[in-house]
C-alpha positions as CSV (number, residue, x, y, z in Angstrom):
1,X,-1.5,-2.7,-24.2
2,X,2.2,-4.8,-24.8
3,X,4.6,-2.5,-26.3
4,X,8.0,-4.3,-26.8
5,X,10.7,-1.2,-26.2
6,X,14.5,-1.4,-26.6
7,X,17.5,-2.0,-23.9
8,X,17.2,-1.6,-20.8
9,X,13.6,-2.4,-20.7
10,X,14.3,-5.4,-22.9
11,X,17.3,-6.8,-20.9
12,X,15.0,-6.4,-18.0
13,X,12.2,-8.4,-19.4
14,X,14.9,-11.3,-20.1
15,X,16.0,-11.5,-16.3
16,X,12.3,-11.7,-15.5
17,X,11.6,-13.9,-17.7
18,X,14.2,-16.0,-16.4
19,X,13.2,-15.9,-12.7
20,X,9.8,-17.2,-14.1
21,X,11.3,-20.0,-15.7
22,X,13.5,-20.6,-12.6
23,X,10.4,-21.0,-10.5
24,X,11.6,-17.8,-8.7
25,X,8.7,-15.7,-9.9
26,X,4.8,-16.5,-11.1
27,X,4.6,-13.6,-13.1
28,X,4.5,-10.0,-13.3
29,X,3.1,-6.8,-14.5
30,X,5.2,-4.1,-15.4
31,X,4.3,-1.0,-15.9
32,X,5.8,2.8,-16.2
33,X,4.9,6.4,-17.6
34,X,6.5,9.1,-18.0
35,X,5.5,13.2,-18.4
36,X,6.6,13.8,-21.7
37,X,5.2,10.5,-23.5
38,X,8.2,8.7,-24.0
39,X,8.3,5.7,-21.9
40,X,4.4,4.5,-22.1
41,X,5.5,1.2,-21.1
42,X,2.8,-2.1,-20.0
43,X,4.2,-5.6,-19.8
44,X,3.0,-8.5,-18.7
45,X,5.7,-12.0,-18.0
46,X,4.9,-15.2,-17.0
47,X,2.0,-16.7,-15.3
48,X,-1.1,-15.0,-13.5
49,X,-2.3,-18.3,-11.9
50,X,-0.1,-21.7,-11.3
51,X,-3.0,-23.9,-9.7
52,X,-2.2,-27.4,-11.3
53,X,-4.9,-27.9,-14.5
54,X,-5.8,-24.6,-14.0
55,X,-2.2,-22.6,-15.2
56,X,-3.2,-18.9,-17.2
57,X,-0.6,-16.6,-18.7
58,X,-0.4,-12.9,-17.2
59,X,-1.9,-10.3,-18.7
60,X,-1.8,-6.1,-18.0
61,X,-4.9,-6.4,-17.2
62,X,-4.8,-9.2,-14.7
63,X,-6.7,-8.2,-11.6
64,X,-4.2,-8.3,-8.8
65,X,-5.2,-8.0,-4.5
66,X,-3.5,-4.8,-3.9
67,X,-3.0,-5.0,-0.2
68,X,-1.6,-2.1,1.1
69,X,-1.4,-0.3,-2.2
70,X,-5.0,0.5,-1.5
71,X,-3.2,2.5,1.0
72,X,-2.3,5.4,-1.4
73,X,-6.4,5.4,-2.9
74,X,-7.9,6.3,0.8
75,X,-4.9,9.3,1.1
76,X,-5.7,10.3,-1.9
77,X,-9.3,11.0,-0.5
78,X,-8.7,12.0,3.0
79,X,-6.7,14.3,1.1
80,X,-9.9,15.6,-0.9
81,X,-11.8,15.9,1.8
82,X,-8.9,18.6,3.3
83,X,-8.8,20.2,0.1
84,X,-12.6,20.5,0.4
85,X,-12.2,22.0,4.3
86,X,-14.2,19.3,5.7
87,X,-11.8,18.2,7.6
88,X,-7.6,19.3,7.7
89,X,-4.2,17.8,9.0
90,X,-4.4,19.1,12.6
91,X,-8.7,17.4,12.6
92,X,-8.4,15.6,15.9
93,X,-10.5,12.2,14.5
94,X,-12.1,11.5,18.8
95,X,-15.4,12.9,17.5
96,X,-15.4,10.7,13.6
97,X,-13.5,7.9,15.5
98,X,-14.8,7.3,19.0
99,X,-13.5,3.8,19.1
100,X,-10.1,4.5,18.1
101,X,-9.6,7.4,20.4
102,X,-10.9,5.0,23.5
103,X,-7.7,3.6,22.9
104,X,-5.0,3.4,25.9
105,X,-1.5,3.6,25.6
106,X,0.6,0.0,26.2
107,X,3.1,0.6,28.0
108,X,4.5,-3.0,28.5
109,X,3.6,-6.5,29.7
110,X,4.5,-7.4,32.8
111,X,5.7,-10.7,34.4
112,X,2.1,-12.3,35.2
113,X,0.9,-11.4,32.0
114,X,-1.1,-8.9,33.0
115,X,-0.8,-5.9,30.2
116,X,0.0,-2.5,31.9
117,X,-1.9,0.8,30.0
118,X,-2.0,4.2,30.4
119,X,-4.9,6.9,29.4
120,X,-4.1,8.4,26.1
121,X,-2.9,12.7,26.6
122,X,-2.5,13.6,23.2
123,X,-5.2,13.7,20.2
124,X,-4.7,11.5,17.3
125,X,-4.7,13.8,14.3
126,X,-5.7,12.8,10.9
127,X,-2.3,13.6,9.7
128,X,-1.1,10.9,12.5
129,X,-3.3,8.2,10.7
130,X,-1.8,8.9,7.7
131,X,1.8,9.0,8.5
132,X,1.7,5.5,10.5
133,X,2.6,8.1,13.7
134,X,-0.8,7.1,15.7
135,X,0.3,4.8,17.4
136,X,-2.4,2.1,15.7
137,X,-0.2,-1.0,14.7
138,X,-0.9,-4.5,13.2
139,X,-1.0,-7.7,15.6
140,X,0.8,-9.6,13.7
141,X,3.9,-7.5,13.4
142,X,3.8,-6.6,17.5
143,X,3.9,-9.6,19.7
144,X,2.8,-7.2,22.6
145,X,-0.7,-6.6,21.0
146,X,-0.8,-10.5,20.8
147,X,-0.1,-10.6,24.4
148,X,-2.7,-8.0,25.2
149,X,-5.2,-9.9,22.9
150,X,-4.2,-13.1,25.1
151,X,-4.6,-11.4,28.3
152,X,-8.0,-10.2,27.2
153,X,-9.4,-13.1,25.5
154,X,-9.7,-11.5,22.3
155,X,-8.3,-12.8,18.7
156,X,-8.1,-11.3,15.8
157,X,-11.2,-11.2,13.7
158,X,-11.3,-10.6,10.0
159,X,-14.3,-8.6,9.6
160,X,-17.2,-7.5,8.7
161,X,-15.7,-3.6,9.9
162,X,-12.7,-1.9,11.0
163,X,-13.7,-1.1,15.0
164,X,-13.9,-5.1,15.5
165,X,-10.7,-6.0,13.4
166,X,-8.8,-3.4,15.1
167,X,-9.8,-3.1,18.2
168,X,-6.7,-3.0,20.4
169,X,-4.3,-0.3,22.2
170,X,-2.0,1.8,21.5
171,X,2.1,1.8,21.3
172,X,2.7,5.4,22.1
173,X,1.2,8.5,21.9
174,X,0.2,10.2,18.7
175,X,2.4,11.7,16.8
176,X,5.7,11.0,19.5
177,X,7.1,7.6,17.0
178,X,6.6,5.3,13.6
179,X,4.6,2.3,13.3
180,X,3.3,0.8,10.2
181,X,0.0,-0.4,10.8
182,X,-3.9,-0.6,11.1
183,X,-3.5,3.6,10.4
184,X,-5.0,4.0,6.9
185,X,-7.6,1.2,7.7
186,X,-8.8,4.3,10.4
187,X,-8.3,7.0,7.8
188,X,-10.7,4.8,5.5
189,X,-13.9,4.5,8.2
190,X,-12.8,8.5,8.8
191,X,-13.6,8.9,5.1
192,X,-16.7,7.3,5.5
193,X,-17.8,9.2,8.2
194,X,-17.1,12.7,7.2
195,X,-18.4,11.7,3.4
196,X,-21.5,10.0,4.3
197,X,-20.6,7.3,2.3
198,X,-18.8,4.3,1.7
199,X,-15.1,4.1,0.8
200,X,-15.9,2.0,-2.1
201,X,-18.2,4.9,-3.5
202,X,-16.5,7.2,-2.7
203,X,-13.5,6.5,-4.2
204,X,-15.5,5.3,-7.3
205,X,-17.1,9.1,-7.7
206,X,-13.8,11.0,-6.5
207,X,-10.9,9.3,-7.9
208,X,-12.0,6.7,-10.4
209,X,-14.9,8.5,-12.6
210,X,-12.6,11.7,-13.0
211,X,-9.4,9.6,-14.8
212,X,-12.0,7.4,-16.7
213,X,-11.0,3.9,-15.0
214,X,-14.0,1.6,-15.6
215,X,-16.5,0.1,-13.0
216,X,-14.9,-3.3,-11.0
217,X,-11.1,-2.0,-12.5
218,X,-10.8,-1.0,-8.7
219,X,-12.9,-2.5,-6.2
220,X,-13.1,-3.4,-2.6
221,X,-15.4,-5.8,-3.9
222,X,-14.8,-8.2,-7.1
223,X,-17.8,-10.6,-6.4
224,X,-19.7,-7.7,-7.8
225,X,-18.0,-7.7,-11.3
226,X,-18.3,-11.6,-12.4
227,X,-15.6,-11.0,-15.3
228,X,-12.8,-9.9,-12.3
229,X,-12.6,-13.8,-11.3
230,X,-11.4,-14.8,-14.7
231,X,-9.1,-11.9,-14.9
232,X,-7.7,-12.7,-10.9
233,X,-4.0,-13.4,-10.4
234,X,-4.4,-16.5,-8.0
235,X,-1.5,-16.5,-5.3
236,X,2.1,-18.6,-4.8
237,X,3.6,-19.3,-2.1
238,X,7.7,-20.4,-1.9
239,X,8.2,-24.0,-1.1
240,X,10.8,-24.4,1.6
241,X,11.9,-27.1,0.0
242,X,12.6,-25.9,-3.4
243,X,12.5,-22.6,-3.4
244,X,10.1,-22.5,-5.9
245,X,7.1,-20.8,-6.2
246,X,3.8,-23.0,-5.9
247,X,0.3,-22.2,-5.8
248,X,-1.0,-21.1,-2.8
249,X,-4.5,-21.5,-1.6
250,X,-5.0,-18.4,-0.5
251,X,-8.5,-17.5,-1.1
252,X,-9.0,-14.7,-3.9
253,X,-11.6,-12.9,-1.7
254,X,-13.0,-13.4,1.8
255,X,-16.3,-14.8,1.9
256,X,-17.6,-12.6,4.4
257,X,-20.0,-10.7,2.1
258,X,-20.5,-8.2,5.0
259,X,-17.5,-7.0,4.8
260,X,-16.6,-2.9,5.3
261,X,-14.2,-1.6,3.3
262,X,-10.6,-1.6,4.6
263,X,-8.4,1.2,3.5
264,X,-5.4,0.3,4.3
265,X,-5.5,-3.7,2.1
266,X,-9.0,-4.4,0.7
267,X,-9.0,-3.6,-2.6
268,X,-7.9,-5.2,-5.9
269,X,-7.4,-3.9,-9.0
270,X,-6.0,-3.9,-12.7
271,X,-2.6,-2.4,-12.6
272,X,-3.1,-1.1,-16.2
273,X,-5.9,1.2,-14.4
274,X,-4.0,1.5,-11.5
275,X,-1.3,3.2,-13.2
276,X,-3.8,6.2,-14.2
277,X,-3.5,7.6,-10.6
278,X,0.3,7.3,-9.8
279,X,-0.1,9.3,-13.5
280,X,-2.2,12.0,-13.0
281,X,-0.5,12.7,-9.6
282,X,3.2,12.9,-11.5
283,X,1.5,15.2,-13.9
284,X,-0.4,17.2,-11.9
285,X,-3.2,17.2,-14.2
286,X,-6.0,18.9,-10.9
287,X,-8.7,15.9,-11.7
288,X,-7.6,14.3,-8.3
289,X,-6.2,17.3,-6.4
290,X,-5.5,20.5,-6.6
291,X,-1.4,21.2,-7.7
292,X,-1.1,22.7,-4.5
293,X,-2.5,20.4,-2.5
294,X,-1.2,17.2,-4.0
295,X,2.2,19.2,-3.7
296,X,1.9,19.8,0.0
297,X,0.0,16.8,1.5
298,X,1.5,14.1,-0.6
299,X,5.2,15.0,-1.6
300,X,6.1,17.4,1.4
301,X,7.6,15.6,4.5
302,X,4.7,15.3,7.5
303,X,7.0,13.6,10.3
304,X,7.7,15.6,13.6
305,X,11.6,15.0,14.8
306,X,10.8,11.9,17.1
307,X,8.8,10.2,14.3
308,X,11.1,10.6,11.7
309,X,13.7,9.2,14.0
310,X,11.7,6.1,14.1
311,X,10.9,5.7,10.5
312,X,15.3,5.9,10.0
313,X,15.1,2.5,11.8
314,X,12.0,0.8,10.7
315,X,13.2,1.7,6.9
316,X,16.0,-0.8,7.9
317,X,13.6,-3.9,8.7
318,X,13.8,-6.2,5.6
319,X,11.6,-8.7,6.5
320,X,8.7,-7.0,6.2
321,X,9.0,-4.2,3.7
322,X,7.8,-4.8,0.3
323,X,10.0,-2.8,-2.2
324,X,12.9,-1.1,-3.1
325,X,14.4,0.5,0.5
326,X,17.6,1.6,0.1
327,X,19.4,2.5,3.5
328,X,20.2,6.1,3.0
329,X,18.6,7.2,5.9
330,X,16.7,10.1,4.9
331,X,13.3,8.7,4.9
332,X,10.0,10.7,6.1
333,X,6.2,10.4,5.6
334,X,3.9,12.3,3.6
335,X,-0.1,12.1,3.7
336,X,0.3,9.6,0.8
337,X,3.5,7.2,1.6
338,X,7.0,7.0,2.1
339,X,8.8,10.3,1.2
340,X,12.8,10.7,0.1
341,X,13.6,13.3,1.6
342,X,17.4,14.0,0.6
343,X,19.7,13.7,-2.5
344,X,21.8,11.1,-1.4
345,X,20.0,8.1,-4.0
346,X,22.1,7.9,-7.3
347,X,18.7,8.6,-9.3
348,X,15.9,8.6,-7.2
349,X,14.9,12.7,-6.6
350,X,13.8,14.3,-3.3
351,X,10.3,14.0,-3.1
352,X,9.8,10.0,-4.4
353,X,7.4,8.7,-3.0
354,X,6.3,5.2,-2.8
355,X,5.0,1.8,-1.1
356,X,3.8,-1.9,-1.8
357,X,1.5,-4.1,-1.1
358,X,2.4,-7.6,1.2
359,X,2.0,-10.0,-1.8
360,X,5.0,-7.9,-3.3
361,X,3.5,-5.2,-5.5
362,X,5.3,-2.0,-5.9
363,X,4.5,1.6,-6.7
364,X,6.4,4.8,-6.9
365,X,5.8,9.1,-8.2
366,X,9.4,10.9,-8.9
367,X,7.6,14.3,-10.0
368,X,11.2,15.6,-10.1
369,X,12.4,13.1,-12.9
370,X,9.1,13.2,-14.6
371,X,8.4,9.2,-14.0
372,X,6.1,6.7,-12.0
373,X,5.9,2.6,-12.2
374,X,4.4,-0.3,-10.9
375,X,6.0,-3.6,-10.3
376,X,3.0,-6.3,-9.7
377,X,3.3,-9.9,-8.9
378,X,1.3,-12.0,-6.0
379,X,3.2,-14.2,-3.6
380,X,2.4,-14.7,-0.2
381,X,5.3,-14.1,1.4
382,X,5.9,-10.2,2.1
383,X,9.5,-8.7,1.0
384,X,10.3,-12.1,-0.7
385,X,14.3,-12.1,-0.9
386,X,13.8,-13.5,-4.6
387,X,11.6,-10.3,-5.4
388,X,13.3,-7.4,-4.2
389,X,15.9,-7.7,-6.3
390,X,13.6,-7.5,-9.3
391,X,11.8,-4.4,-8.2
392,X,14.3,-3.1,-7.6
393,X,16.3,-3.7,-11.0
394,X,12.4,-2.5,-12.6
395,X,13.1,0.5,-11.1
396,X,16.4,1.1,-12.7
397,X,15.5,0.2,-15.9
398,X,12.8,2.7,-15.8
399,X,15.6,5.0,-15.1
400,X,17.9,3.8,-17.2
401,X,15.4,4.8,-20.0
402,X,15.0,8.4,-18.7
């Protein structure tokens, strides 16, 4: 679906348009919904694939890597496993997640090299693994981990299953500070485990099948659906040179066909489809979760004091952040992504929530306004400087049109 809607959607579609013809931009997907029906908005700008003799125009129904927007999917249902009593907030994961909770602390490096660890005192809690307050980060954002990785002989693998890609310490105790990192990926194998089956079934029976989204629309793994790798947005990357954005050749899928699912970045996905969770979550239709649950777990604030301390400063980091971050300081974590929690945004409501994906997709719920969105593109680079501004101006159109 391409509906063509008035000002400001309209003047919005021209700046986009021009960043694609500036060589800013690929192409994008926009998309945003409303409660009552009146913005049922799906655009698609520019081009889904710039690989010289190869060049295809963007569609809404362009399959896109999602990164970490797979990250909201596997909250969604640890979420339905609470709701189900299987497993609740306060679940120590030790007995689901053996590997994990082996984990020492890091304390520090010292000057020989030579990492220095303490045992781990406090349980990791399902709610830690899905508020980034675990203590489980990513290597490549940490240059300690790197150190420890050196010290140890180890290097980051990229498969086939969680335990081996993560395998590394600590940076604090659970629950005690903020981290974005390997946390959901956990949460994802924790699924498994308490399921009995694999993420990418699961989600297809719990969250998929209910709101109608078709087989392959979301997937961990495209090779499965043939038709997804004529519909795949191939990535860009931004010349140094130029400034321009190039074709990258960043493989579509890893070829590691024995893969495990990763929760917190594996899965890809038309947006158009996409857009049918962020929905039923803003309407509170009960086919994903409960109203009370979805109210509680995902739009309630989940930080203790020291970790919300900790998100106010990581919320501050532009180069990694994909998305609109305004510095307001009044951040938190919910079970299901960043939470505003204050009035202090000139539109956005308490209770938005949101995050991205590293090729510099964008999602976010304001139940209060009554809206939800997606900006989609895929370059390489996270929190491109050329991007942000666009999401960011998406985001005002949409409520602009409220």
């Amino acid at each position: 679906m391409e509906r063509r809607m008035s000002s400001p959607f309209s003047t919005f579609e021209s700046t986009v348009a021009k960043a694609v013809e500036d060589g800013a931009l690929p192409g994008a997907v926009l998309i945003a919904k409303d409660k009552s029906g009146k913005i049922n908005y799906a655009k698609a700008i520019g081009s889904s694939s710039l690989k010289p003799g190869a060049e295809k125009p963007m569609d809404t129904t362009t399959i896109f890597a999602l990164m970490s927007m797979t990250k909201l999917l596997t909250s969604i249902a640890a979420c339905q496993l609470i709701e189900s009593g299987k497993i609740s907030p306060d679940t120590n994961v030790a007995p689901y997640l053996p590997a994990l909770a082996s984990q020492p602390i890091l304390l520090s490096i010292d000057d020989s090299g030579k990492p220095v660890t303490a045992s781990r005192e406090k349980p990791i809690l399902v709610r830690h693994l899905l508020t980034h307050s675990s203590g489980a980060a990513y290597n490549f954002f940490e240059p300690m981990i790197l150190q420890w990785q050196a010290a140890n002989e180890t290097k980051s693998v990229t498969g086939p299953a969680v335990v081996d890609r993560y395998n590394w310490p600590l940076l604090f105790e659970p629950g005690t500070s903020w981290k974005y990192g390997s946390s959901t990926d956990w949460a994802g194998r924790l699924v498994e485990v308490v399921s009995g089956q694999d993420l990418e079934t699961y989600i297809t029976e719990n969250i998929l099948n209910p709101l109608n989204i078709p087989a392959g629309a979301i997937t961990f793994y495209p090779e499965r659906f043939p038709d997804l790798y004529e519909r795949h947005a191939t990535v860009s990357s931004r010349d140094a040179g130029s400034g321009r954005v190039v074709y990258s050749e960043t493989p579509f899928v890893r070829e590691d066909k024995t893969r495990h699912c990763y929760g917190g970045e594996g899965a890809f996905a038309d947006l158009s489809q996409y857009i049918k969770v962020l929905h039923s979550l803003l309407v509170d239709d009960g086919k994903l979760l409960r109203p009370e649950t979805a109210s509680k777990l995902l739009f309630e604030p989940m930080l203790d004091k020291d970790a919300k301390e900790a998100i106010q400063k990581e919320m501050k980091n532009p180069w990694w952040i994909v998305g609109h971050i305004p510095d307001t300081g009044e951040y938190d974590h919910s079970l299901g992504g960043v939470l505003t929690d204050g009035d202090s945004h000139q539109h956005r409501r308490r209770g938005f929530l949101q995050w991205g994906g590293a090729y510099n997709l964008a999602w976010f719920i304001d139940r209060t306004a009554g809206v939800c969105g997606i900006f989609g593109t895929q370059i390489l680079q996270p929190a491109d400087p050329l991007v942000e501004p666009l999401i960011a101006g998406f985001e005002e159109a949409i409520y602009a049109k409220l």
